[in-house]
C-alpha positions in Angstrom: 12.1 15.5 -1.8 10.6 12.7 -3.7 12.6 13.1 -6.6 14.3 9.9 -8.0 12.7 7.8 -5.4 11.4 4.4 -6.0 8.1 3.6 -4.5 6.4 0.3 -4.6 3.1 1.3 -4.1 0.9 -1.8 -2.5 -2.7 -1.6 -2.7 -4.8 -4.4 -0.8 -9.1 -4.7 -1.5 -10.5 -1.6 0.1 -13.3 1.1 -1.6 -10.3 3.4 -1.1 -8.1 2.2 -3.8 -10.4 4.4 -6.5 -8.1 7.0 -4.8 -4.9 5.0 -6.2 -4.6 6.7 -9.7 -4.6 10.1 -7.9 -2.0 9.0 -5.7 0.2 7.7 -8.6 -0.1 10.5 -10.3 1.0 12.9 -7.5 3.8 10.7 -6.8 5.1 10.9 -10.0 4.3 14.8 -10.4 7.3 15.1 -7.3 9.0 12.9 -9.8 9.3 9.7 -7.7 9.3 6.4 -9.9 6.2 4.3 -9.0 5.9 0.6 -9.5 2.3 -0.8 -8.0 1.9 -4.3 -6.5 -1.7 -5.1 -5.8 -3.8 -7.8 -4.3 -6.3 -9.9 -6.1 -9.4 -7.7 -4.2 -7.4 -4.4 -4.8 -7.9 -5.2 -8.8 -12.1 -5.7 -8.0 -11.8 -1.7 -7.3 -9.2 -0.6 -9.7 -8.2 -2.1 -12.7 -5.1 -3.3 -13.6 -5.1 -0.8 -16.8 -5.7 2.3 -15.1 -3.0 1.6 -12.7 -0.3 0.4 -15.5 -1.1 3.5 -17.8 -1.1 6.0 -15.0 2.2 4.6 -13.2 4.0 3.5 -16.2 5.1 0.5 -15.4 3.5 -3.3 -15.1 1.3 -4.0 -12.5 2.5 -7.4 -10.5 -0.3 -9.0 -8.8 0.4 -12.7 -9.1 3.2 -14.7 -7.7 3.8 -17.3 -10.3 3.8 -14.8 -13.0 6.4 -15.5 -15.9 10.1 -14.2 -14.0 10.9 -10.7 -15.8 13.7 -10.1 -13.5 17.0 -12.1 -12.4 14.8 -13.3 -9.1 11.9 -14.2 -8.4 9.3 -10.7 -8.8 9.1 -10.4 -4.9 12.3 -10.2 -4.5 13.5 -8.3 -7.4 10.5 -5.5 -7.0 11.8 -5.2 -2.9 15.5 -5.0 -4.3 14.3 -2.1 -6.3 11.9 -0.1 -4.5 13.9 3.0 -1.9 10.5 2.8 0.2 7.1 0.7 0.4 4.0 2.4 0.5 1.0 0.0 1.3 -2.4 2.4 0.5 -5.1 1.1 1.0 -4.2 -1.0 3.8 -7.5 -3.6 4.7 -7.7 -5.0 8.3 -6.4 -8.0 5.9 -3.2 -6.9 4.9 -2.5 -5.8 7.9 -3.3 -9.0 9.7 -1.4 -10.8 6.8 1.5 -8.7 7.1 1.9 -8.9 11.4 1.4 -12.6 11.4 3.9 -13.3 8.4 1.8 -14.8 6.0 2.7 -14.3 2.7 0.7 -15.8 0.3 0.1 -13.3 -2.2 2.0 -10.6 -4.1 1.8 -8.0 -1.8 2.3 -9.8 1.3 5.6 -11.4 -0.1 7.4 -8.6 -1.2 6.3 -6.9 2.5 8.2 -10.0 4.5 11.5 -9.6 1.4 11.0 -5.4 2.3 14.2 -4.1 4.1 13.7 -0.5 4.0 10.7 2.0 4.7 7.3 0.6 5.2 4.4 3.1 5.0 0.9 1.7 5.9 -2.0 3.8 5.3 -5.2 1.9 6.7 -8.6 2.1 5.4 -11.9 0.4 6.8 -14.8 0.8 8.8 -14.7 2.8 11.9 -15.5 -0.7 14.1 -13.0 -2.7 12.2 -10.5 0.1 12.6 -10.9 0.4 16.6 -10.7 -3.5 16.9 -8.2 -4.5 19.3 -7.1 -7.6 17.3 -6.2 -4.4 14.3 -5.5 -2.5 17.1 -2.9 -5.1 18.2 -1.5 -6.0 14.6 -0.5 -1.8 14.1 1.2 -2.1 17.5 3.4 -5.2 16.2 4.3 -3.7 13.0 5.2 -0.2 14.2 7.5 -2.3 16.9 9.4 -3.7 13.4 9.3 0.2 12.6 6.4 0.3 10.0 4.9 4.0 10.4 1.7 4.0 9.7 0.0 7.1 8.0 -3.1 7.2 10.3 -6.6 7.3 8.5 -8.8 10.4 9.2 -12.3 10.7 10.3 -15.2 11.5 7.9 -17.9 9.6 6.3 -17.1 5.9 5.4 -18.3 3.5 2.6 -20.9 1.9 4.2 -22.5 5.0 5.4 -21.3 5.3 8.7 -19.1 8.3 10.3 -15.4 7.4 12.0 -12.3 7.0 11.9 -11.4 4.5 8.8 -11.4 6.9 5.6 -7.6 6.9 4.0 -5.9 9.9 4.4 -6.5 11.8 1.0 -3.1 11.4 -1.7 -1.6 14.9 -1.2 -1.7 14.3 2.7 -0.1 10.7 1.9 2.4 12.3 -0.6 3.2 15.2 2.3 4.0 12.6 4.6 6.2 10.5 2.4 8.3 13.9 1.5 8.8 14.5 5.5 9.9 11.0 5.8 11.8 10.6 3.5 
């Protein structure tokens, strides 16, 4: 079902991003076309390498990058991408992206986005069940982001809850319904 899609993959500063590569390369095995747009913490988990060399394609993570397109790289990346996956999703981003501030990569190309958002959260358990998170997930599934809901199991900091980001294949599954 994923065949010939383009999906910008956004990945914000959570432990969960080591699951990124996997993700990539399970996208691309249903032979979707994966182009990854990360935040400045997302590239303190996962390097910049290992994403370009397992997706293929340049990573864009800063804004004032040298223009490689006929617009500016926000724009020209949300042109191109058929859907935007956002995984991991930090309380950040998610904050970032309900109150419209747009002051990275990521959170540019998700306000210039005109076509499926997929938001798959990952934090602690507390963080997670915060109303003010709480509130933000409400606001963006009102502008019809669906969010891919994070499942319950042992978390970074040691804790159990609800917070861990739904494993790639689940994430993959989901997209193929979706889609």
């Amino acid at each position: 079902m994923l065949q010939g899609k383009r999906i910008l993959l956004g990945i914000s500063g959570g432990i969960a991003a080591y699951k990124c590569p996997e993700l990539i390369r399970q996208l691309i095995a249903e032979n979707a076309e994966v182009r990854v747009i990360a935040t400045a913490n997302a590239l303190q988990f996962v390097t910049a390498v290992t994403l370009q060399t397992v997706s293929r394609n340049r990573v864009y993570f800063e804004v004032f990058e040298p223009l490689t397109h006929f617009s500016t790289e926000h724009i020209a990346h949300a042109d191109w991408g058929d859907a935007l996956l956002v995984a991991p999703a930090t309380a950040n981003i998610i904050g970032k992206f309900a109150s419209g501030i747009a002051d990275d990569a990521l959170s540019t190309t998700f306000l210039a986005f005109d076509k499926p958002v997929f938001i798959a959260p990952a934090m602690n358990n507390k963080m997670y069940e915060h109303p003010v998170v709480q509130r933000n997930m409400r606001q963006l599934q009102a502008f019809g982001v669906q969010f891919i809901e994070p499942s319950y199991g042992e978390l970074a900091c040691g804790t159990e809850g609800k917070g861990r980001m739904e494993e790639p294949e689940n994430i993959v599954a989901y997209l193929d319904d979706a889609l």
